[in-house]
C-alpha positions in Angstrom: 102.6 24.5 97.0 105.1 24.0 99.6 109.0 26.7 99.0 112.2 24.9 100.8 114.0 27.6 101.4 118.0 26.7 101.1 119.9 27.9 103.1 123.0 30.2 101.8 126.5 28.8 101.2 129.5 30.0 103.3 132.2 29.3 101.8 135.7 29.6 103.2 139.4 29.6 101.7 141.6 27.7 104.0 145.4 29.3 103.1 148.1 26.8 102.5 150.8 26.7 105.0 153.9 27.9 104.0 155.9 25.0 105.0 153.6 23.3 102.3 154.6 25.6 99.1 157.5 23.7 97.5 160.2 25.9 95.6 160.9 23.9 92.6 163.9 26.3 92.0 165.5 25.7 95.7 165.1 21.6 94.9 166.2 22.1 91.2 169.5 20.4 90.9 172.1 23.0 90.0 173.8 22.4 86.7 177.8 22.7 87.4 180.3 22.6 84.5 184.0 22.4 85.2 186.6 24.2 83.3 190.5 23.3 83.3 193.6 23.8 80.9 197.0 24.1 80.3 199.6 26.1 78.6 202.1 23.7 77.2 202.2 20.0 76.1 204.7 18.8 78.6 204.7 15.3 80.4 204.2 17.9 83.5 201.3 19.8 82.3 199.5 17.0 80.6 199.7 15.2 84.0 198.0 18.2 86.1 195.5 18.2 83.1 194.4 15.1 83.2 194.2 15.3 87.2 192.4 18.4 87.4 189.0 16.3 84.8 189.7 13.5 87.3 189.3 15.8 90.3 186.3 18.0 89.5 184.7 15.1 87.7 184.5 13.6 90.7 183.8 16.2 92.8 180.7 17.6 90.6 179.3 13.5 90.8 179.7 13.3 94.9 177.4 16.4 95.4 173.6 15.1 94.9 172.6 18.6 94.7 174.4 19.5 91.5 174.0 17.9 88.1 177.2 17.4 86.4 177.2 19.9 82.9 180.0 19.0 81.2 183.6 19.4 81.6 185.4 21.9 79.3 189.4 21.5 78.7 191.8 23.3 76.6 195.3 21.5 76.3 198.5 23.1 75.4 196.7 26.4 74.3 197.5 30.1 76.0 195.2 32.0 78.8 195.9 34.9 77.1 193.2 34.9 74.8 189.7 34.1 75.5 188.8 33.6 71.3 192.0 31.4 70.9 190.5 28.7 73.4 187.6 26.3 71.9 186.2 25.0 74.2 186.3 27.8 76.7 184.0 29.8 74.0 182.0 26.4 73.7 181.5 26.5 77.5 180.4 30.3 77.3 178.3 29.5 74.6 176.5 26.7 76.1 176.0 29.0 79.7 174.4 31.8 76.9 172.2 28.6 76.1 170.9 28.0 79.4 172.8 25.2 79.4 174.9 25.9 82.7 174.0 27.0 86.1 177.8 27.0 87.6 181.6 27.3 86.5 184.2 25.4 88.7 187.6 26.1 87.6 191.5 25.5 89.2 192.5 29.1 89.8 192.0 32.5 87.9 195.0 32.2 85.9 193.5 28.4 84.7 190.2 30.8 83.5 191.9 33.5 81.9 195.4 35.2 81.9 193.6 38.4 80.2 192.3 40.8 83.3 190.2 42.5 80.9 188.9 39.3 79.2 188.5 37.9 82.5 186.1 40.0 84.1 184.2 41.0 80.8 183.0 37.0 81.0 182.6 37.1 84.6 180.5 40.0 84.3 178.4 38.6 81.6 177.5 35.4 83.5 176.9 36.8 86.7 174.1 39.0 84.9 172.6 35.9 84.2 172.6 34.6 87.5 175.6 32.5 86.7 178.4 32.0 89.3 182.1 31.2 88.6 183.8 29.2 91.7 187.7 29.9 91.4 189.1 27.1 94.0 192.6 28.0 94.9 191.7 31.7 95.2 188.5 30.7 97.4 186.1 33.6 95.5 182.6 32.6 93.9 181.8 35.9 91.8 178.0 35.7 92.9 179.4 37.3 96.3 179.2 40.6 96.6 183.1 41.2 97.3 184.3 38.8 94.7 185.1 41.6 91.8 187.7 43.6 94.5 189.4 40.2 94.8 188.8 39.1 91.3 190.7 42.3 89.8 193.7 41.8 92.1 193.9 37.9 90.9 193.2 38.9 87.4 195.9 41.7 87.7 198.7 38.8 89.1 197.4 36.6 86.3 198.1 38.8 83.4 201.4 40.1 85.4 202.6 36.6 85.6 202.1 36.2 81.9 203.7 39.6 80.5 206.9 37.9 82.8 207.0 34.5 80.8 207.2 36.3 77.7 209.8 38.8 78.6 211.8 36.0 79.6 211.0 33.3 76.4 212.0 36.9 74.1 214.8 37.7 76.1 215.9 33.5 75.9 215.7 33.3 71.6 217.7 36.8 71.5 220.4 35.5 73.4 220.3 32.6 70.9 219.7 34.7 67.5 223.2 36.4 69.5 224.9 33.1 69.8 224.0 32.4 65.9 221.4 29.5 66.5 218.5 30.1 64.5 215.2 28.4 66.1 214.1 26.2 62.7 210.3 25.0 62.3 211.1 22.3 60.4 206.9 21.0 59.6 206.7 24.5 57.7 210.2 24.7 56.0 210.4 22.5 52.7 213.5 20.5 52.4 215.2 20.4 55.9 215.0 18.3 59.0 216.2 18.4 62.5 219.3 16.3 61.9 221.1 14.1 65.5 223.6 16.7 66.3 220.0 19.2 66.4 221.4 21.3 63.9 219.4 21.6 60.4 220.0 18.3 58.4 219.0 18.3 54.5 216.0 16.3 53.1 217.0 15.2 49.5 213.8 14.0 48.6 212.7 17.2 49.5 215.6 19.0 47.9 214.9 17.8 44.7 211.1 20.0 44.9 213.2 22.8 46.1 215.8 22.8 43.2 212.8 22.6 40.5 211.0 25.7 42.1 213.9 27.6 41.5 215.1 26.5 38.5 211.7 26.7 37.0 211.4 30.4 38.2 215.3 31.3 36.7 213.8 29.6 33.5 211.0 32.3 33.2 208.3 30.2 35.0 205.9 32.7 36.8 204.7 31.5 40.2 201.5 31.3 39.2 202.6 28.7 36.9 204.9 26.7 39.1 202.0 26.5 41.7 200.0 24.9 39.1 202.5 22.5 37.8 203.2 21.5 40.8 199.9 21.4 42.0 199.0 19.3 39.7 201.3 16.6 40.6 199.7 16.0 44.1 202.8 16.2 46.0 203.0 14.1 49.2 205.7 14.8 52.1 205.4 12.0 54.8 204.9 14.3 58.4 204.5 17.7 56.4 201.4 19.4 55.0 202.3 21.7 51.6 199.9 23.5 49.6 202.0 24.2 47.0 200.2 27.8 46.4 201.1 30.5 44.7 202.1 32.4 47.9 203.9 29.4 49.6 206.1 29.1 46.5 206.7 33.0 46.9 207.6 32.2 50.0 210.5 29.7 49.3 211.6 31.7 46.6 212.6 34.4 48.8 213.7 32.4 52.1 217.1 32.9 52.6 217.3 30.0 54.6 217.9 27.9 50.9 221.3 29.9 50.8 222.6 28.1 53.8 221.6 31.2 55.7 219.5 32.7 58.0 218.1 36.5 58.8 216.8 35.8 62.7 213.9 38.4 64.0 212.1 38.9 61.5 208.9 40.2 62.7 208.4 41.3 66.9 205.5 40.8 69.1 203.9 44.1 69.7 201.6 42.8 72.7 202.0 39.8 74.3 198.4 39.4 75.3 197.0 40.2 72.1 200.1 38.4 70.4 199.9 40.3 67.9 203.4 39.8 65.6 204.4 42.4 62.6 207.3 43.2 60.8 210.7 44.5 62.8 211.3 47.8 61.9 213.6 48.2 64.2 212.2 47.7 67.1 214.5 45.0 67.7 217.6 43.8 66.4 218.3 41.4 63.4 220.8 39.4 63.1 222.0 37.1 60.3 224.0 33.8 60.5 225.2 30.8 58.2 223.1 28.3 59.0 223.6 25.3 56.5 224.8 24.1 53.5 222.6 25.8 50.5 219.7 23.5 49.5 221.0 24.0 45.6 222.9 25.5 43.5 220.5 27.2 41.6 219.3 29.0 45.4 223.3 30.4 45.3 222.4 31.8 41.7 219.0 33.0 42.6 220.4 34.9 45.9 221.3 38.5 43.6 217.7 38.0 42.2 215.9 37.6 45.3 214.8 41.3 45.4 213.6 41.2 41.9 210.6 38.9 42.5 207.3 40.6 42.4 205.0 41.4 45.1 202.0 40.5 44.1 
């Protein structure tokens, strides 16, 4: 019996040249969101709003290497707070998601007019690899310098803001001075910005007015007038009322049905946080005659105002 002997098997690994490995990451298209706003709802501003989604719309679709994520706006809403701004927490969200590779935004003071808020989300992204591109400042926070620069922007920002507010407090004082009340007519029952800009009675509106005080100088509680009227499904054209217990408390002890008006009522503490509380004298108050009395029974019920109860 005749053995064939086989010969042994060499077997050798050829390496892949590198120029052959593909990096799926490096040809990945990067996922860029943009993010604009604006601060007030003038013909102005709404014009560079609607100019700055044109712009980086376009700008995201002319790059083949980014994929366009979305664009993110807040319109007529402050910088001042981050948790105030929907669709900035949206955005934020969706980059926690792995939704979003890249932020594109106008300037620093379009992202945030908070330093502190400011760089606790810029910090957050870029530890997740996610880059913030802030175009009239010329910093992208995945560069190494871009905090130094950041803070200083960040610092302006904030700065700029604080000034604003000084001067919009300092502007209604020196009206409250001049006796011209500032009136929000959707929340106030019963008036309306009358031609000369001065309040203007509503007597369809009156009417409501008169009943809620003549039920509560009848004995009515305000429990019970909230119910009655409650009941009655009440309707104002332009105006949203609830008619609840603590609204009605409200009207009951607004001076402003007495034809007049006590002006600073409650300061902001902090213009960033905006947080508002009563004046207790850190600022002056000041009382003027605003209007005609809604009713007569609001002059009767003025030396019983500080009777009603507080809870």
């Amino acid at each position: 019996m005749n053995v064939t002997k086989i010969p042994k098997k060499t077997i050798t690994v050829i390496e892949p040249k590198r120029s052959l490995i593909v990096n799926k990451e490096q040809y990945r298209q990067r996922r860029v969101a943009a993010y604009c706003r604006v601060s007030t709802d003038s013909e102005e501003q709404l014009t560079s709003y609607t100019n700055q989604k044109k712009v980086y719309t376009e700008m995201i679709a002319a790059k083949p290497e980014w994929e366009f994520a979305g664009l993110y706006a807040d319109e007529g809403i402050s910088g001042t707070r981050a948790d105030k701004r929907p669709q900035f927490q949206k955005m934020i969200n969706d980059c926690l998601a792995g939704k979003i590779d890249y932020i594109i935004t106008k300037s620093v003071s379009r992202f945030a007019r908070n330093t502190v808020d400011c760089l606790d989300h810029v910090r957050m992204l870029k530890a997740r690899g996610i880059g913030i591109y802030f175009e009239e400042q010329n910093i992208d926070t995945l560069q190494i310098d871009s905090e130094l620069y950041l803070v200083i922007y960040a610092g302006f920002a904030q700065s700029e803001s604080e000034s604003i507010s000084k001067n919009v407090t300092w502007t209604f004082r020196k009206r409250f001075q001049d006796g011209k009340p500032i009136f929000n007519y959707k929340c106030l029952l019963g008036y309306r910005k009358g031609p000369d800009g001065e309040p203007e009675i509503v007597p369809e509106e009156a009417i409501i007015v008169e009943r809620i005080f003549n039920m509560y100088l009848a004995g009515e509680t305000v429990n019970r007038i909230s119910a009655k009227l409650r009941e009655e499904n009440i309707q104002i054209p332009g105006k949203r009322f609830s008619f609840s217990a603590s609204m009605i408390k409200g009207i009951l002890r607004n001076e402003r049905y007495c034809g007049d008006s006590i002006l600073q009522k409650t300061v902001t503490i902090d213009c960033i946080s905006k947080i508002r509380r009563k004046n207790m004298g850190e600022a002056p108050c000041t009382m003027c005659r605003t209007a005609m009395s809604l009713s007569s029974a609001g002059n009767s019920f003025t030396k019983r105002r500080k009777n009603l109860p507080n809870g």
